[in-house]
N, C-alpha and C positions, 0 to 999 in steps of 0.2 A: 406475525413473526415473533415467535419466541425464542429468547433466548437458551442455550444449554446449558448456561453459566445460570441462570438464576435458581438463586436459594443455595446456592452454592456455600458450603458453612469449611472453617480449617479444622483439620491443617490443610493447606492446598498440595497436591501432590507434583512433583516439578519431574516435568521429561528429561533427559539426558542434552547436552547442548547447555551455550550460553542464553541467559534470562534479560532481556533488553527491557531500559527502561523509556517504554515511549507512550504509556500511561501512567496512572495511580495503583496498578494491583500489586504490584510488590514494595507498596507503602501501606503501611498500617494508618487506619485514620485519626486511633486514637479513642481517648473519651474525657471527659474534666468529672469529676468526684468531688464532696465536699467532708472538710474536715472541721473540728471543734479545733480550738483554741492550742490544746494539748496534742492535736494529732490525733483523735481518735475518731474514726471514719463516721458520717450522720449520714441518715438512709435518706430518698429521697423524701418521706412524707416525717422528716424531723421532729424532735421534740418540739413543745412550747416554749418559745421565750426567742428561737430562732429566726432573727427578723432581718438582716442583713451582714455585711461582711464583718462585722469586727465579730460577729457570733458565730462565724461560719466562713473558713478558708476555703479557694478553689485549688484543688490538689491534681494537675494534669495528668495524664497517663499514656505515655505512649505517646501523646502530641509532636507530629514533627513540624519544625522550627527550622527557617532559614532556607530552604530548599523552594526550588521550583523546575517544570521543566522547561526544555528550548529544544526548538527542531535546530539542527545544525545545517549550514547552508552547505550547499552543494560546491564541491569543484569541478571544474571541465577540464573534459579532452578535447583537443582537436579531431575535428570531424573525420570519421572511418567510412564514412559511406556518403558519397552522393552520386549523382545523375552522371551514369559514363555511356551509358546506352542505348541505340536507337531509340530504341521504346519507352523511352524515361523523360517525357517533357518536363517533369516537376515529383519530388519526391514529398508523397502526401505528407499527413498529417500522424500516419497512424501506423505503430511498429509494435510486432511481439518478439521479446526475447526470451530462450528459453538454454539452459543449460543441460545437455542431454547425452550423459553416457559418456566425459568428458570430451564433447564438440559442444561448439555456440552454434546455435540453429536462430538466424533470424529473418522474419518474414515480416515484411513492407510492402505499403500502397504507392502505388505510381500513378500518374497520369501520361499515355502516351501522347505524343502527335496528335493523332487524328480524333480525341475525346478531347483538344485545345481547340483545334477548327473548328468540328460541330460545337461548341459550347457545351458537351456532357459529361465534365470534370466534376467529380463529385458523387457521379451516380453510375457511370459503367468502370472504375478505375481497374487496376491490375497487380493481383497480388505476387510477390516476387520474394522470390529464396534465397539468399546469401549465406555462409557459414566461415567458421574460422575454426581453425586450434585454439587459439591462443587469446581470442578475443580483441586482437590487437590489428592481426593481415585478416582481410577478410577477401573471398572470394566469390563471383558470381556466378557459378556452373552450368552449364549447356542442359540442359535436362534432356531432351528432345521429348516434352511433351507438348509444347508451342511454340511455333515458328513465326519469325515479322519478317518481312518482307525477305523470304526465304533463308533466313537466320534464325540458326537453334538459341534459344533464351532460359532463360531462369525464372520464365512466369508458370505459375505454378494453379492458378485460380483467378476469377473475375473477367474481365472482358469478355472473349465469346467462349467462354466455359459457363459464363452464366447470361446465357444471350436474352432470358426472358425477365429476369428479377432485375440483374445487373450487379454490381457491385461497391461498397463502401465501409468505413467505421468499421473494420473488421478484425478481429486479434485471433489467437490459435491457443490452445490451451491442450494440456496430457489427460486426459480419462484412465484412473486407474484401474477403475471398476468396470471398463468395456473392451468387449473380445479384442483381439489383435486386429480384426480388419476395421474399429473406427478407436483406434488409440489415439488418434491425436481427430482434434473435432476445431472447427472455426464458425464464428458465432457473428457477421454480421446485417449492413442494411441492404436492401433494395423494395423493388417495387411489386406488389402482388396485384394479377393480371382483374378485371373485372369478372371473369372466369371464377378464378380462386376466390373472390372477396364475396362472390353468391355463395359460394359453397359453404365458405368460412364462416356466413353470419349465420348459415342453418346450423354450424355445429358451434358456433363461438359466440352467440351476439353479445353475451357480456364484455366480452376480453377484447375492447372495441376504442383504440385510441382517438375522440374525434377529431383532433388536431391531423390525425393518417390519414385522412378521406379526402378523395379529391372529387370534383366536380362530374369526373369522367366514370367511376363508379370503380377506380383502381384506390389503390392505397399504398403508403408507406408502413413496410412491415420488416419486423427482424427473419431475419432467415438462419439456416445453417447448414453446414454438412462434415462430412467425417472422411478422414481417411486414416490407412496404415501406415502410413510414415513421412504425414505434413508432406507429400509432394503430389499423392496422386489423390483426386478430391471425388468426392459423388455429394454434390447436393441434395440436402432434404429439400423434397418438391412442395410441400405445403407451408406455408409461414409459422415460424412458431409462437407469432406473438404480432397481432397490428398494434404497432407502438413506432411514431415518431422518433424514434433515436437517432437522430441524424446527424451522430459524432461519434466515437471511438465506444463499442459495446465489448465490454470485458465479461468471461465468467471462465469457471474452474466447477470442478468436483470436491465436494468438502465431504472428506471421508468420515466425520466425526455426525455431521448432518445426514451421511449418506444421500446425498441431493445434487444437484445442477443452482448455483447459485451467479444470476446473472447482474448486473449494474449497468446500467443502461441513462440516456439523458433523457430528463423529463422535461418537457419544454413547455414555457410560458406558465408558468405556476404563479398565479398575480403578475404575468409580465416578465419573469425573470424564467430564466436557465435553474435545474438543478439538477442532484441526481438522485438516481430511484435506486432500487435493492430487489429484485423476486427470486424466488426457487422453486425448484419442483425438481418431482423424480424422475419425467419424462422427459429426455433432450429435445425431441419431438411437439411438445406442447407446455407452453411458459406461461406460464400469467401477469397480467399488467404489475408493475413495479409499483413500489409503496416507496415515496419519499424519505430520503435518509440524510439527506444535505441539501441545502437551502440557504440562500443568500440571507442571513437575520441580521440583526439593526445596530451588529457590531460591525458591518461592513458597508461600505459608501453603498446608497443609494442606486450608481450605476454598474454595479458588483453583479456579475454574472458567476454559476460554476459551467465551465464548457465542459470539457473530458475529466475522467476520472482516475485512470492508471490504476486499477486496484492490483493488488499482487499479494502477496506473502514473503515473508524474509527465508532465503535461502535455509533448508532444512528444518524449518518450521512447520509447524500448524495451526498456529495461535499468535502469534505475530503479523496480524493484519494491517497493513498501509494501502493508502491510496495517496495518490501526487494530481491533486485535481488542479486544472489549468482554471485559473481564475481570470474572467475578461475583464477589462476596466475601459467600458465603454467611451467615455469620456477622454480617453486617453488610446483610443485604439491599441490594448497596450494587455499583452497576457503576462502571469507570473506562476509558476508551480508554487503549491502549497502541499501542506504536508498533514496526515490525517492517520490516527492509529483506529485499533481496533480488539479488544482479544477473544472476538467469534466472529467478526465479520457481521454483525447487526447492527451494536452499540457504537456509534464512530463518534472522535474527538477528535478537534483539529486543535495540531500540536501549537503552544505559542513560539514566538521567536521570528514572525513576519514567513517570505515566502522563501523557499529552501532554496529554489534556482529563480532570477530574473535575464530577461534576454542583456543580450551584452550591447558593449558601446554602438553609439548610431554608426551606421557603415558597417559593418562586422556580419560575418556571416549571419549569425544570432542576434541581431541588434532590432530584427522587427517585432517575431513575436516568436514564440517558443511553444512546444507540446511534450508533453511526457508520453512516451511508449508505456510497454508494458513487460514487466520483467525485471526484479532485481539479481543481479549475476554474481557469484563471487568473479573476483578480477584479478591479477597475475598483483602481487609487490603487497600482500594483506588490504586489501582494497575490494569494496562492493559497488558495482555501478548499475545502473537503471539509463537506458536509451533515451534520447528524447532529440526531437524535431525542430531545427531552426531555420528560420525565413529572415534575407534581409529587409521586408519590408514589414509593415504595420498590418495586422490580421484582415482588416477590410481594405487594404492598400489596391489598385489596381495591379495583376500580376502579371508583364506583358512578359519578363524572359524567362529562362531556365531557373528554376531556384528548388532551393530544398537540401537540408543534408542531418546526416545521423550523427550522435556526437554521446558520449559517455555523462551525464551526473555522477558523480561518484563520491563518496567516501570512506573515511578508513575503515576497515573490516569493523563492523558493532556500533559505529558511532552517528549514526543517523539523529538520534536525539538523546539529549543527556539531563539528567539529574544534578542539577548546577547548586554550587554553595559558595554565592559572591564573597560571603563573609566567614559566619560562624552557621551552620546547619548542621544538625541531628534528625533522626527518625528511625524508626523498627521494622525490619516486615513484617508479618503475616504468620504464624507457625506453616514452618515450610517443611514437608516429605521430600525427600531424595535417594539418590545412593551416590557414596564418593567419600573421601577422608579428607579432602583438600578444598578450600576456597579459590578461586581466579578471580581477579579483578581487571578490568577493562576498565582506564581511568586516565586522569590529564588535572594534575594540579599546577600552581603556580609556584614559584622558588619556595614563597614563602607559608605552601598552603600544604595540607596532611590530610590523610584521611586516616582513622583508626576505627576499628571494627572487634565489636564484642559479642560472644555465643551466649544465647539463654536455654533452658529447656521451655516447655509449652506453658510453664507456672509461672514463669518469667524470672525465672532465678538464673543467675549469671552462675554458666562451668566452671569450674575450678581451673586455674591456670588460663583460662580466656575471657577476661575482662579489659575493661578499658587500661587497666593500669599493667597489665602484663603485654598488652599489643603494640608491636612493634610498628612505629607509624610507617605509612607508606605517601612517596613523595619523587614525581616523576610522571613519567608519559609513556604507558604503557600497554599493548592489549589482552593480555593474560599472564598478570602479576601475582603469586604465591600470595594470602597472607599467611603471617605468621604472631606465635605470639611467643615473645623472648626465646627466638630462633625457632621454634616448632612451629610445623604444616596443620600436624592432624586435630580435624576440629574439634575432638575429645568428649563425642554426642556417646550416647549408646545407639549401636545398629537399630533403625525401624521410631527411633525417638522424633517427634517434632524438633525443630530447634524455630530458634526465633535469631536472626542477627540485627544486632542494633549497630548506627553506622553515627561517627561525629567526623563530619567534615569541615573543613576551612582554607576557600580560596580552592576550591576542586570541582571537576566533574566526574559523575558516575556514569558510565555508559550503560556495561552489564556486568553479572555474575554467570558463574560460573563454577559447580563442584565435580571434582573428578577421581 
């Protein structure tokens, strides 16, 4: 997997929209230079006589100082969805939300009744459709494509729609590059028949997960199928990949890859859970996933990654997150973490601990907790992400009703921030745009400011926009003007690089924003 981003050299060219910081790319790294005595720059292979610091100053450039980032934690909503209906024994694990054409379209795993008696919870579940206006009233619709016990329902896919694979770890994602009749396409587990798995090895035996093989000459494989409008489903009949993922399998179309980009759970890697990464052009035909997240030796010994959540930030395409459920074995005990990305290959898990943990013992959420899939914007400047809470402990025994849908959320931009406890500086990157104005998305304390100075690409500070002309800014706000002694416009020439340097204290920086 290569990246598209490598060798990537500035200015960097900035899309329309706010710029989140939930990486390092819109900080410059820096460099240290050395000086003589007088300030006059010495090359690296210096004269004679050059033997240590009193002959030879370090002259920083660009170094930022005092910053760091933090995922910010999540707040909740009270649960919008749980089990009101016959067919609803237990509301799984696994939800996609999708914001479409201003409706909330969302699609969840159930377990009914009769997959509780036989013990086949897990592996024949049933996918189900709900939708709102508003994000807030949701409702469960009659579809009349499947009937329970002679009642029209809201199931939409799984159980006997998929009576020979079955159904699990399924999410729905938009295809924007495929005809009208498979625009929206779902992507998860079941079983491929021994039939299928002769066939498959004649045409696949590489693409061969051994941990998928069962005794019986069946296997655990991903599947998929497609429909025109997320309700009415036709299954791909052949598996697109024997791979064990036997938890929440996410993908998308990344229009910039032109690809099918899948994430899937890699199971027992030395022992442990993690998560993998494939793509390919054919939805049809997937290849074994390549490790991209792994439990390493900054995390307890009994640290599992379960599900992934991967998504994208509302009108983005390079704002990649995942909210992976982290298990702590020892503790029966899940937490969301929080994980960026800017192509979806290169992943960093943001510091600041985990972004949601389940809530007090007794409490709906107080056993364990799952992230859906889908971050939405949300009514009152607020973005929320789905996710799954059980009152009991992940391996708990499950004997009643349980399960319900409930909002992560927060403020519109502010998922992770660029924090300066004290005194922090740093530069971008020569930044391409279009726009005459700065926005800031920011949150200082009484006594903290942020100020903000324009350079061109030589790093020479504009005229009228330097540190000493910029009007500090100071407050809580998510797309705040700057200015420099009352002026907006950021006084670049049209088509120029600019460079901004930022000195904070006692602030965080969410995103920018020019317009």
């Amino acid at each position: 997997m290569r990246s598209p981003l490598m060798g990537k050299l500035e200015p960097y060219k900035l899309s329309e929209g706010p710029h989140f910081f939930v990486d390092w790319r819109y900080v410059q790294a820096g460099a240290v230079g050395w000086v003589s005595k007088d300030g006059r720059p010495i090359g690296l292979w210096g004269p004679e006589g050059v033997v240590g610091p009193v002959d030879a100053q370090p002259a920083p450039r660009s170094v930022p100082r005092g910053i760091r980032l933090v995922a910010q934690k999540a707040q909740k909503s009270e649960p919008f969805l749980t089990w009101t209906k016959p067919w609803e024994r237990m509301i799984f694990c696994y939800s996609t939300l999708i914001y479409d054409e201003r409706l909330y379209r969302l699609w969840y795993e159930c377990v009914s009744p009769e997959q509780w008696t036989k013990h086949t919870q897990g592996s024949a579940n049933l996918l189900c459709y709900a939708e709102s206006k508003d994000g807030i009233a949701w409702d469960k619709p009659s579809l009349g494509i499947v009937k329970y016990e002679g009642l029209d329902t809201n199931i939409v896919f799984g159980g006997n729609l998929c009576p020979e694979s079955g159904f699990t770890g399924g999410t729905v994602f938009v295809d924007p590059s495929a005809p009208s009749s498979e625009r929206y396409k779902v992507i998860f587990l079941g079983k491929a028949s021994r039939q299928k798995m002769e066939e498959y090895r004649r045409n696949r035996p590489n693409d061969i997960d051994p941990i998928a093989l069962s005794a019986t000459g069946e296997a655990t494989a991903v599947f998929g199928g497609t429909s025109p409008d997320g309700l009415h489903w036709k299954q791909v009949p052949e598996p697109l990949v024997v791979q064990c993922s036997d938890t929440q399998n996410t993908a998308y179309y990344d229009p910039q890859l032109k690809r099918y980009v899948w994430y899937a759970r890699c199971n027992w890697y030395y022992g442990r859970r993690s998560v993998g990464r494939a793509e390919t052009d054919n939805f049809r035909r997937i290849p074994l996933p390549e490790m991209i997240l792994w439990p390493g030796p900054n995390l307890l010994p009994s640290d599992d990654w379960y599900t992934n959540a991967k998504t994208l930030y509302p009108g983005t395409n390079d704002i990649h997150l995942m909210f992976p459920a982290m298990y702590h074995r020892a503790e029966d005990n899940i937490e969301i973490y929080m994980a960026s990305s800017p192509d979806g290959i290169l992943w960093s898990l943001l510091p600041g601990g985990p972004a949601l943990s389940p809530g007090p013992p007794g409490s709906w959420d107080g056993g364990c907790i799952f992230a859906g899939c889908g971050l939405v914007p949300l009514p009152n400047n607020r973005i929320g992400l789905p996710y799954v809470g059980f009152p009991v402990p992940h391996k708990y025994p499950r004997s009643q009703p349980m399960g319900a849908i409930a909002y992560a959320w927060w403020p519109k931009g502010r998922l992770a921030a660029l924090e300066a406890p004290g005194i922090g500086e740093f530069s971008t990157p020569q930044l391409l745009f279009t726009g005459r104005k700065l926005l800031l998305n920011f949150q200082t304390k009484r006594t903290g400011e942020i100020l903000v100075e324009v350079a061109n690409s030589r790093g020479q500070t504009l005229p009228g926009r330097s540190f000493s002309d910029a009007d500090p800014l100071n407050g809580d706000f998510l797309d705040f003007p700057v200015t420099w002694k009352g002026e907006a416009d950021l006084g670049y020439e049209p088509g120029q690089p600019v460079i901004l340097r930022f000195h904070m204290r006692a602030s965080k920086l969410f995103a920018f924003e020019f317009v």
